[in-house]
matplotlib code that plots the C-alpha trace (Angstrom):
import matplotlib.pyplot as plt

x = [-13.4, -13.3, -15.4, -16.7, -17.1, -20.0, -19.1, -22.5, -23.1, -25.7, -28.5, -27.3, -29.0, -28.4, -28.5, -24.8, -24.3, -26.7, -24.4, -21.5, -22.9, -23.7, -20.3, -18.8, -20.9, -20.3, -16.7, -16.5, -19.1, -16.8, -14.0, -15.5, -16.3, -12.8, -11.5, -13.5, -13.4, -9.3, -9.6, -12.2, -12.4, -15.7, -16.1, -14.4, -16.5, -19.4, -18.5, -17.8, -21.0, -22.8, -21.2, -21.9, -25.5, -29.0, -32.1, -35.1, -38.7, -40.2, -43.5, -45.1, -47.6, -44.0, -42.0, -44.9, -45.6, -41.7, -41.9, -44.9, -43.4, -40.1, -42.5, -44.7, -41.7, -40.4, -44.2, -44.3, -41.1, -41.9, -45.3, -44.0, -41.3, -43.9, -46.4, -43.2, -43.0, -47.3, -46.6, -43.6, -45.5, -48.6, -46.7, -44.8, -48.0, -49.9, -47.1, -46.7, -48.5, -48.7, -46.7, -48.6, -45.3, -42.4, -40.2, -37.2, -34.7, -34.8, -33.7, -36.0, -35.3, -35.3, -33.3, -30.6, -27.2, -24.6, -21.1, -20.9, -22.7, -20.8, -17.9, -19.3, -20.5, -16.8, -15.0, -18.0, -16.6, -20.1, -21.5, -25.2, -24.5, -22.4, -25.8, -28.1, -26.0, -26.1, -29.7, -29.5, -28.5, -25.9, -25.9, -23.3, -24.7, -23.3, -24.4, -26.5, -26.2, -29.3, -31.2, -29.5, -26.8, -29.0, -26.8, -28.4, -27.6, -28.7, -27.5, -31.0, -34.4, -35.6, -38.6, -40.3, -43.1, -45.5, -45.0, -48.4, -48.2, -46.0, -43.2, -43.3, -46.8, -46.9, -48.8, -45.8, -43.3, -44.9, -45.6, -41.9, -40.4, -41.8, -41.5, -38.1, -37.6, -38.8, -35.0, -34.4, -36.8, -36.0, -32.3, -33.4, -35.4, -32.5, -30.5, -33.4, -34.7, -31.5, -34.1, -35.8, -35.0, -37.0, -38.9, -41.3, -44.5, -46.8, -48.8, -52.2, -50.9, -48.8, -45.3, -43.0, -40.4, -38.3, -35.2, -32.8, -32.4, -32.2, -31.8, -35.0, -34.8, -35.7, -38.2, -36.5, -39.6, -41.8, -39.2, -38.3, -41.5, -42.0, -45.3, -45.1, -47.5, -47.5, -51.6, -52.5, -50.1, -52.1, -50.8, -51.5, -55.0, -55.9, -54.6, -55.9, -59.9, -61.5, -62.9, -65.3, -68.6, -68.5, -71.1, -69.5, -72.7, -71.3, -73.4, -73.5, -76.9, -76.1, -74.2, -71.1, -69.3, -65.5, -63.1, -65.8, -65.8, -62.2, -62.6, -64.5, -63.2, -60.0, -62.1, -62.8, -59.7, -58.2, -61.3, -60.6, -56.8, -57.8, -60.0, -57.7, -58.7, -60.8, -63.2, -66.0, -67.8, -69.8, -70.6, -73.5, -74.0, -76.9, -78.7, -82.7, -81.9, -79.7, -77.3, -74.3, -71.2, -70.6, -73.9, -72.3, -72.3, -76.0, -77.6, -74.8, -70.9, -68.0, -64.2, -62.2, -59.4, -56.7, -59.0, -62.1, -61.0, -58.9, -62.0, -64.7, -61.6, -61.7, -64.9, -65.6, -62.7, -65.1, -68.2, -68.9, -72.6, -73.9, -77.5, -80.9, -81.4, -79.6, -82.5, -80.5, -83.4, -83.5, -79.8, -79.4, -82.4, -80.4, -77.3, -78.8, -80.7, -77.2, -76.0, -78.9, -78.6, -74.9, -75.1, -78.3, -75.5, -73.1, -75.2, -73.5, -69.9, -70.8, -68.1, -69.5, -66.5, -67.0, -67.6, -70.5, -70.7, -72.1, -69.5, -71.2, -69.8, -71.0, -71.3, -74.2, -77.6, -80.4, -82.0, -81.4, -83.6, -83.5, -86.9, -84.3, -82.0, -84.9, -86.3, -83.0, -80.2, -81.8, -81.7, -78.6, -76.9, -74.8, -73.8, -71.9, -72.5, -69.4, -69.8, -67.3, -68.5, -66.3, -65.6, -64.1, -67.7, -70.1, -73.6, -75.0, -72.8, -75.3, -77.3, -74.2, -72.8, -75.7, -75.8, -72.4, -73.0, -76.3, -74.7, -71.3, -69.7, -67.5, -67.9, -64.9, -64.9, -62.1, -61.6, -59.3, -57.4, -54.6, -57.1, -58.1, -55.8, -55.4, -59.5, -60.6, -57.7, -60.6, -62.8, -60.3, -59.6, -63.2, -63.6, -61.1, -62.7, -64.6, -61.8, -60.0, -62.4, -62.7, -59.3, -58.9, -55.3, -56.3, -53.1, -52.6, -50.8, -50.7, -51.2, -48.2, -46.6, -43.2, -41.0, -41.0, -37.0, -37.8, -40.7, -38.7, -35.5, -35.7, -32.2, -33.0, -34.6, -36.5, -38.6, -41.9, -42.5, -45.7, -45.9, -47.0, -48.8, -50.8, -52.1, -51.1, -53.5, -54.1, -54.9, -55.0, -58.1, -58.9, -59.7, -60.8, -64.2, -62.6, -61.0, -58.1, -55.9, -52.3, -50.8, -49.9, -46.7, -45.5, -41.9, -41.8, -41.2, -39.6, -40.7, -37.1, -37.5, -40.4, -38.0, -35.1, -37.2, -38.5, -35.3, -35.4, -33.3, -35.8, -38.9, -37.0, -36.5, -39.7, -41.0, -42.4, -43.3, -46.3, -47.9, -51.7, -53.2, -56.6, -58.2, -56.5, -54.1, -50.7, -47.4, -45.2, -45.1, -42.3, -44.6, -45.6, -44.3, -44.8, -43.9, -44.1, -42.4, -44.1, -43.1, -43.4, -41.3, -38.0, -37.9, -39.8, -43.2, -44.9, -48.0, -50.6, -52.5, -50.0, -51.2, -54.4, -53.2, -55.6, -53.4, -56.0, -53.7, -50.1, -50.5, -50.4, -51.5, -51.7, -54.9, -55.9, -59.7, -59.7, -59.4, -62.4, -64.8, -62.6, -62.0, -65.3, -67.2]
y = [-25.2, -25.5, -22.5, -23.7, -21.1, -21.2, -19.0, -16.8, -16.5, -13.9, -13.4, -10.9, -7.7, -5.5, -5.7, -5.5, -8.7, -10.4, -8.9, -10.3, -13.4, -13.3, -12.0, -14.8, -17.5, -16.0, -15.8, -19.6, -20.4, -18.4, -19.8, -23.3, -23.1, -22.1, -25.1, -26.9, -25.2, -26.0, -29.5, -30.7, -28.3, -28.1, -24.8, -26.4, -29.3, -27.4, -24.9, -28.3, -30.0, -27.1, -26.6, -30.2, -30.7, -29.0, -29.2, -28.9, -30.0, -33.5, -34.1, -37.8, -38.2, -38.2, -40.7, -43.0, -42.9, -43.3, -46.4, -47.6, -47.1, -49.0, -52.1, -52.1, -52.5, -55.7, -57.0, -56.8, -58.4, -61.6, -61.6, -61.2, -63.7, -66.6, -65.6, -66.6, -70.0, -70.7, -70.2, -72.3, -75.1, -74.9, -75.1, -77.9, -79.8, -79.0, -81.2, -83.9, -87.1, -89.2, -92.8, -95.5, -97.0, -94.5, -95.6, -92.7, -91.4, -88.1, -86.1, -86.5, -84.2, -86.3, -89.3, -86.7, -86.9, -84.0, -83.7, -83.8, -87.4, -89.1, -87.9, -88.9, -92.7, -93.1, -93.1, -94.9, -98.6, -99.8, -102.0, -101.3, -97.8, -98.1, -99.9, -97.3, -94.7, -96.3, -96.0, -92.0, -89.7, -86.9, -83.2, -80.5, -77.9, -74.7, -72.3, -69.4, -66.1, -64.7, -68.0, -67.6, -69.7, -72.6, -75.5, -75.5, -76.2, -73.4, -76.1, -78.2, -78.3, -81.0, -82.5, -83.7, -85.5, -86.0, -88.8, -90.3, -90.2, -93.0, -91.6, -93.7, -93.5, -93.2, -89.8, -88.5, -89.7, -88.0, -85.1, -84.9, -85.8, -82.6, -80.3, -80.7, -78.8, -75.6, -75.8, -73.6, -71.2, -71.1, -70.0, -67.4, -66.0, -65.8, -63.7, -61.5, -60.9, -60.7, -60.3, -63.5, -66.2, -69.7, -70.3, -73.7, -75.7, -77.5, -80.1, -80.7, -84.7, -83.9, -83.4, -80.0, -78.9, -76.0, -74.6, -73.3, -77.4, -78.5, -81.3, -81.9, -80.7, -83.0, -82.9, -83.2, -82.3, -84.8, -87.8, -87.2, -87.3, -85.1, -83.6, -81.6, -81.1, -78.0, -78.9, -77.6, -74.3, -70.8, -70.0, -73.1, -72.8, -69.0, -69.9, -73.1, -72.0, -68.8, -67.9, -70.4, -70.9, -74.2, -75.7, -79.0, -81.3, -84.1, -86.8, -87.6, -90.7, -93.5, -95.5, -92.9, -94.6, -95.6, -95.4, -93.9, -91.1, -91.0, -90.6, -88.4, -85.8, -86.3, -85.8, -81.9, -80.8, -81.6, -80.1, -76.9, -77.1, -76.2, -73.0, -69.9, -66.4, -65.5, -68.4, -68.5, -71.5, -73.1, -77.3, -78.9, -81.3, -83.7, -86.8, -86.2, -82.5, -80.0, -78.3, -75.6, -76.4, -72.7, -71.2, -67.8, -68.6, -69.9, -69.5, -67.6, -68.0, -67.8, -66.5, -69.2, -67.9, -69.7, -68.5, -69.7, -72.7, -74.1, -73.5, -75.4, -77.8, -78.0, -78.3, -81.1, -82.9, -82.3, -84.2, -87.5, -88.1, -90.0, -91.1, -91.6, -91.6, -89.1, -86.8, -85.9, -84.1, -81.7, -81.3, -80.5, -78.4, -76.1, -75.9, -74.9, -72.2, -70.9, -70.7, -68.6, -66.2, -65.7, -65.2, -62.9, -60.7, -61.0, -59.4, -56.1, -57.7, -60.6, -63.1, -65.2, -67.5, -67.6, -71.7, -72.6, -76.5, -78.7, -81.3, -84.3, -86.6, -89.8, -93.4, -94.8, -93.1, -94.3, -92.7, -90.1, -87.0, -85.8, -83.7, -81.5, -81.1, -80.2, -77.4, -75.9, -76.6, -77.8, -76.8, -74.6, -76.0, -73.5, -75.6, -78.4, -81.3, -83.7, -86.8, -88.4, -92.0, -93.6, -97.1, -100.7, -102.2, -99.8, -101.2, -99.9, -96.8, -96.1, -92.6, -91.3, -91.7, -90.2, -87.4, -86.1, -87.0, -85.2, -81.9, -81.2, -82.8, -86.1, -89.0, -90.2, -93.7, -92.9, -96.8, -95.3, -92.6, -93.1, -92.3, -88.9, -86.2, -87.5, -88.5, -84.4, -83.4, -84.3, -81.6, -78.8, -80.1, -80.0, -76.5, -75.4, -76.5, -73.2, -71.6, -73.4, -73.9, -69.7, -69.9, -67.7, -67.2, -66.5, -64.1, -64.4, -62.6, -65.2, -64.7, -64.4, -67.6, -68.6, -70.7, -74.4, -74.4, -71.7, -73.5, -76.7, -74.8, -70.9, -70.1, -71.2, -70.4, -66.6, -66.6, -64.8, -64.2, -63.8, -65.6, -64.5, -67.3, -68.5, -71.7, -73.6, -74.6, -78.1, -76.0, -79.3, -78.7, -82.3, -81.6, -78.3, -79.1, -81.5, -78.5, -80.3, -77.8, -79.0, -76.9, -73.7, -71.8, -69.7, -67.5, -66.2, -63.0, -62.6, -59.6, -58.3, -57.7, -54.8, -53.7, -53.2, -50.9, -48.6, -47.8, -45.7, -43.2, -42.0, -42.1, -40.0, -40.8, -41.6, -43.0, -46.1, -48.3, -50.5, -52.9, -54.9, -57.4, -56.7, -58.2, -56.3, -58.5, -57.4, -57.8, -55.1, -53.6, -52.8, -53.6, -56.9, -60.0, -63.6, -64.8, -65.0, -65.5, -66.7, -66.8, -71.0, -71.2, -70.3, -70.2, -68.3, -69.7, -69.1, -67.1, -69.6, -66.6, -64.7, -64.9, -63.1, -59.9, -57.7, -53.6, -52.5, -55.4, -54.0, -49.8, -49.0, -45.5, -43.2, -43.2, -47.0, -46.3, -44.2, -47.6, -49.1, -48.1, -50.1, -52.9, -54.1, -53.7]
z = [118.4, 114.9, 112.7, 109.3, 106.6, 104.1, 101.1, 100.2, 96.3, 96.1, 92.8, 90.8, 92.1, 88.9, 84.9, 85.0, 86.1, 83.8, 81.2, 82.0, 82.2, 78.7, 77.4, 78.8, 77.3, 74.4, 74.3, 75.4, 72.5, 70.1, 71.6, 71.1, 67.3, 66.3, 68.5, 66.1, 62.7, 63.9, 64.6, 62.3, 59.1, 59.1, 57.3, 54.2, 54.3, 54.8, 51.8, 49.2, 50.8, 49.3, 45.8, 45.2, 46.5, 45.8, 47.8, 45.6, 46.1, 45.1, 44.7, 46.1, 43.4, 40.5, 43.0, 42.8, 39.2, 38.3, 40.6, 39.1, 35.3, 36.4, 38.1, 34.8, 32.8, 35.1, 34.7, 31.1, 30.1, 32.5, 30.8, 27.4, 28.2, 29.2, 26.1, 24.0, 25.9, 25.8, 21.6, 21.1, 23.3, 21.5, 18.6, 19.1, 20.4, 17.1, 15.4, 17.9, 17.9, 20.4, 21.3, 23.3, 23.4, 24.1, 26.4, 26.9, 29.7, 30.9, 33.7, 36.5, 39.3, 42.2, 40.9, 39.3, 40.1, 40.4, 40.5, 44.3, 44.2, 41.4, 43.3, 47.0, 45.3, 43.3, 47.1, 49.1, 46.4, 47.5, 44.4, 45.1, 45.5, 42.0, 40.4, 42.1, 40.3, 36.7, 36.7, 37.1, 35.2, 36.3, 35.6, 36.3, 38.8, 39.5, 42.5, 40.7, 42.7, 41.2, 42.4, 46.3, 45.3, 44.3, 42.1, 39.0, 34.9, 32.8, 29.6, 31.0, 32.5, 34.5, 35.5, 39.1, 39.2, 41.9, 44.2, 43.8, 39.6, 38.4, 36.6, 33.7, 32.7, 28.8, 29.0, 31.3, 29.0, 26.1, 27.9, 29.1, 25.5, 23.6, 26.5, 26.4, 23.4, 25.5, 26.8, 23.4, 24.3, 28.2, 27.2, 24.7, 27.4, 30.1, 27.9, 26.6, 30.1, 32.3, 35.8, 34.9, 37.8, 37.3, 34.2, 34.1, 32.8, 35.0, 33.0, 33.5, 34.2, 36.8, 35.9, 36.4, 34.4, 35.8, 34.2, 35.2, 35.7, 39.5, 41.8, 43.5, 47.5, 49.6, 52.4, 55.5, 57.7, 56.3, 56.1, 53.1, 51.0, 48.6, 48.6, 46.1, 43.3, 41.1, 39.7, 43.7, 43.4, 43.0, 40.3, 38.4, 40.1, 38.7, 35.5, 34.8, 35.5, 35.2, 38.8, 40.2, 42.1, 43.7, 46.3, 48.0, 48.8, 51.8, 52.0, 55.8, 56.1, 58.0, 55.6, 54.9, 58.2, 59.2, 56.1, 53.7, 56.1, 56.3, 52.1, 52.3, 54.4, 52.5, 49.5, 50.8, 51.5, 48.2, 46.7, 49.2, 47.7, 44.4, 45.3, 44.9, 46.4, 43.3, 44.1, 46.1, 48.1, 50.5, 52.0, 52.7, 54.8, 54.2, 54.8, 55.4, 55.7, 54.8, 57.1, 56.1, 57.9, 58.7, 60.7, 60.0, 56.1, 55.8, 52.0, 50.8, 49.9, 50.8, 49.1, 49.3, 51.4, 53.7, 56.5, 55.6, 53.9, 57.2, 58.9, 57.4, 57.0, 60.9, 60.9, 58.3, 60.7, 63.8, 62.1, 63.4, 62.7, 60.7, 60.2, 58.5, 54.6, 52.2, 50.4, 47.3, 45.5, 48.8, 48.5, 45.2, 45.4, 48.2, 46.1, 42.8, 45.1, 47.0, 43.3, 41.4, 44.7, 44.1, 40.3, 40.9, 43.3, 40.6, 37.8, 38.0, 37.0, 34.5, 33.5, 31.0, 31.5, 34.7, 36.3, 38.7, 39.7, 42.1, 43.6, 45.0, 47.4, 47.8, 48.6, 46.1, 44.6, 44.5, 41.6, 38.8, 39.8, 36.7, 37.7, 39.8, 37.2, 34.4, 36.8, 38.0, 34.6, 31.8, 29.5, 28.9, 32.0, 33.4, 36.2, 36.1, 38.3, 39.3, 41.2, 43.7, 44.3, 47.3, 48.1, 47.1, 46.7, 45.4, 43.7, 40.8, 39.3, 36.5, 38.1, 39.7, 36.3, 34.9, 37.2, 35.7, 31.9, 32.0, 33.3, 32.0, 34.5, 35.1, 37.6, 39.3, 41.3, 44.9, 45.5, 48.5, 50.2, 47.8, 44.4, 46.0, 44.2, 41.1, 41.2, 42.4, 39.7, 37.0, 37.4, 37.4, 33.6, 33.0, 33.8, 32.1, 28.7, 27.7, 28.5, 25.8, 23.5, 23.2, 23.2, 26.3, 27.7, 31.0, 32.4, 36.0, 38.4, 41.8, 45.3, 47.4, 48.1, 49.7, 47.6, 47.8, 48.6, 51.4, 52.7, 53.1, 54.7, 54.8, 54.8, 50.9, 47.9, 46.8, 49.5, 48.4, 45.4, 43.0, 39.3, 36.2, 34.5, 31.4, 30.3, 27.4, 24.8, 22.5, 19.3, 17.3, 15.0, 15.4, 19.2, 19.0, 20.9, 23.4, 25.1, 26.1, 28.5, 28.0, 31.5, 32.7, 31.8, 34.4, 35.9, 39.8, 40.3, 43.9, 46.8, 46.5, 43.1, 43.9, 46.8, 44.3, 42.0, 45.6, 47.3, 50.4, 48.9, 46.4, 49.0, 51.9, 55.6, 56.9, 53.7, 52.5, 49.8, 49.6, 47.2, 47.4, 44.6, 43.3, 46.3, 48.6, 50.2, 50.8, 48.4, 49.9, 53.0, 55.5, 58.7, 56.6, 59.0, 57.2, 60.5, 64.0, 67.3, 70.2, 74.3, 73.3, 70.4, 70.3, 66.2, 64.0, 63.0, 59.7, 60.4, 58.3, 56.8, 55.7, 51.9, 53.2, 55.3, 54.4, 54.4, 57.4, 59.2, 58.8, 58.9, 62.4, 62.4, 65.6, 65.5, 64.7, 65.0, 61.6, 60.2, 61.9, 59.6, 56.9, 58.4, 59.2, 56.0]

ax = plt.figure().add_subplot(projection="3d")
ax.plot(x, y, z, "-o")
ax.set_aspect("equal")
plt.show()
């Protein structure tokens, strides 16, 4: 039989226990520390940790306002920096008279040639490669760290131009030929302003000239057309007009069918591409009545944000009927209406620079109504009326035309779906007149955008960035009351720049920065995702809004419902 033993450990009964308890914890804590005072010298380190480090008290209110002070100085050299360029291109303008018959070289982006490709067509011995390469012209590029590596020439600009502008148009060659003498200026910039990355000029024709000078990217997603056109940017857009009231009237009766509709719709959304967030709008749809294409915006307007522009996009693209006889005196009737309401809102913050106009689209009309017009905008006319007529074979053009002339506005003729952008292009020049015939710089700081490099592959390029832009004048006497707006002058100034200038070590552990534009969208934030991931998609996808996140959107607060209230006014 075996006996199995259980040792007993009984509770200490008396205080004398308890103490003995603690004297040994002690010892082996004592006995502990010296192990490690022994091993690791900690003492030591702790002692010359002290003698060369403080603790002292910082309050929030200074961090922000030496961040602020160091961000203002970063603004006001990229503004001074493109104020220089706006005055050395007006100036050179006032001297320069135009040549119906230039005919010059110059280096266009997308047919330039770098060092790799002379190299790459030298050992291909192909003769219509050889011929191809005579016609180009060749630049040496270097990689540019402060430009993520990009190749560029900081000896040149160059210029890209739009694929639906011909590139050889006489007002693009003059255009390019005394811009090129900004290069001088560019350069002086570059080593005045050592943070300033690209430096350009967006004419009101269509070209771009960008320096440091680049080969054009191509775009890979979109078979290699390049889409871009720098007259639809924001910050050309903010610059180029003062903010804007526009009321879109779609003629819908039973005649705008098939490829007139097609027109037209194409017609709104490059209307909808050249409203920025300052703008407000609203469409109408009409033929015998009148109908708003958004219910939930009915007699009233709309900001011209991403969201609310893709959706009365989507909705214009949903409309299929058409029918019965257009009432234009009705229509015109409801938009002059929609725009005395809106300015009747606005009389506590007057711009008198400020545009209101009337875009009609159209297929024919059959009389002036110069009865509306006499009651609503004669006659001071504050609104100006533009007309869009569609179509190869249109009747008689005389009361569309008349429409426009009457009110400070311009008639354009869209034969087809390739005359669209240039066509809508028009009005954005005309509304830009009193701006330079009062010879108002309008500064501009953009909305958030992602670079065109990082849009088309976003291992590339800045990423996002703001711009600081101002438009550029004709200050010729001769056309002082044409109002002729040359282009906008403008420089990017990238997200990682504010970063640089609000480094975690000056806000603490657990703090942030954070940066909104006047309409309260965010610049800056560290919860701030341009992008998404979904369970679908394997890559990242670009979250379509992201140039509208309101701040409400990104703090997530323990208690989210303290920002209800907020949010929903």
């Amino acid at each position: 039989m075996v006996k199995t033993f259980v040792p007993m450990i009984s509770r200490p009964s008396s205080k004398l226990g308890s103490v003995r308890i603690r004297d040994w914890s002690r010892r082996l804590s004592y006995t502990f520390n010296q192990l490690n005072n022994n091993l690791t010298s900690f003492e030591e380190l702790r002692k010359k940790y002290t003698s060369y480090s403080s603790v002292y008290d910082e309050k929030g209110s200074k961090i922000i306002e030496d961040i602020a002070l160091e961000m203002e100085k970063l603004l006001i050299a990229k503004v001074e920096a493109v104020n220089d360029l706006v005055k050395t291109a007006e100036t050179i303008y006032e001297n320069y008279t135009f040549d119906r018959n230039i005919d010059i070289p110059y280096l266009n982006a997308k047919n330039l040639l770098s060092s790799n490709d002379l190299e790459v067509i030298a050992e291909s011995g192909n003769p219509n490669v050889a011929e191809m390469a005579r016609e180009s012209r060749s630049l040496t590029l270097t990689p540019d760290p402060r430009l993520a590596n990009t190749p560029v020439s900081h000896e040149f600009s160059t210029v890209q131009v739009p694929t639906n502008v011909y590139d050889r148009l006489p007002k693009i060659l003059n255009g390019v030929y005394w811009t090129q003498i900004l290069d001088d200026m560019f350069k002086e910039n570059t080593k005045k302003h050592p943070t300033i990355k690209w430096q350009y000029f967006c004419s009101s024709d269509g070209f771009f000239r960008v320096f440091p000078g680049l080969k054009w990217p191509t775009n890979n997603a979109e078979l290699g057309i390049d889409t871009f056109d720098c007259r639809v940017r924001s910050w050309y857009l903010m610059a180029a007009t003062c903010p804007k009231n526009v009321i879109i009237l779609l003629d819908v009766s039973g005649s705008m069918q098939g490829q007139l509709m097609q027109i037209a719709k194409s017609t709104v959304k490059h209307i909808l591409n050249t409203l920025d967030d300052d703008d407000y709008f609203n469409l109408i749809l009409f033929s015998n009545t009148v109908r708003y294409i958004d219910g939930c915006f009915n007699q009233t307007m709309m900001r011209a944000n991403i969201m609310n522009k893709e959706a009365v996009l989507d909705l214009v693209e949903e409309h299929k009927e058409t029918k019965e006889k257009a009432n234009f005196g009705l229509a015109f009737e409801e938009a002059f209406l929609l725009l005395k309401h809106r300015e009747e809102s606005e009389r506590a913050y007057p711009n008198d620079l400020c545009n209101k106009a009337i875009l009609l689209i159209t297929d024919g009309v059959p009389e002036h109504y110069s009865n509306v017009f006499e009651k609503y905008n004669w006659p001071s006319k504050p609104t100006r009326v533009f007309t869009f007529l569609l179509g190869h074979e249109v009747g008689d053009t005389r009361e569309v035309r008349w429409m426009a002339c009457a009110n400070n506005g311009y008639y354009s003729h869209i034969h087809s779906l390739a005359d669209v952008q240039e066509n809508v292009q028009n009005y954005i020049k005309v509304l830009s007149r009193p701006m330079v015939i009062n010879r108002f710089h309008n500064l501009v700081f953009s909305s958030l955008y992602q670079d065109h490099m990082s849009h088309l592959n976003k291992d590339t390029g800045l990423q996002f960035m703001t711009s600081v832009a101002i438009p550029v004048f004709d200050t010729k006497n001769e056309t002082h009351g044409e109002g002729n707006l040359l282009g906008v002058m403008g420089t990017d100034i990238p997200v990682s720049s504010f970063k640089d200038l609000a480094p975690s070590s000056k806000l603490g552990a657990n703090g942030f920065a954070f940066m909104i534009n006047e309409n309260g969208y965010v610049l800056l934030h560290p919860d701030f995702k341009p992008s998404w991931k979904t369970s679908k998609l394997k890559a990242n996808t670009m979250n379509p809004f992201y140039r509208n996140i309101d701040l409400t959107d990104v703090f997530n607060p323990d208690n989210k419902d303290q920002f209800k209230d907020v949010h929903t006014l």
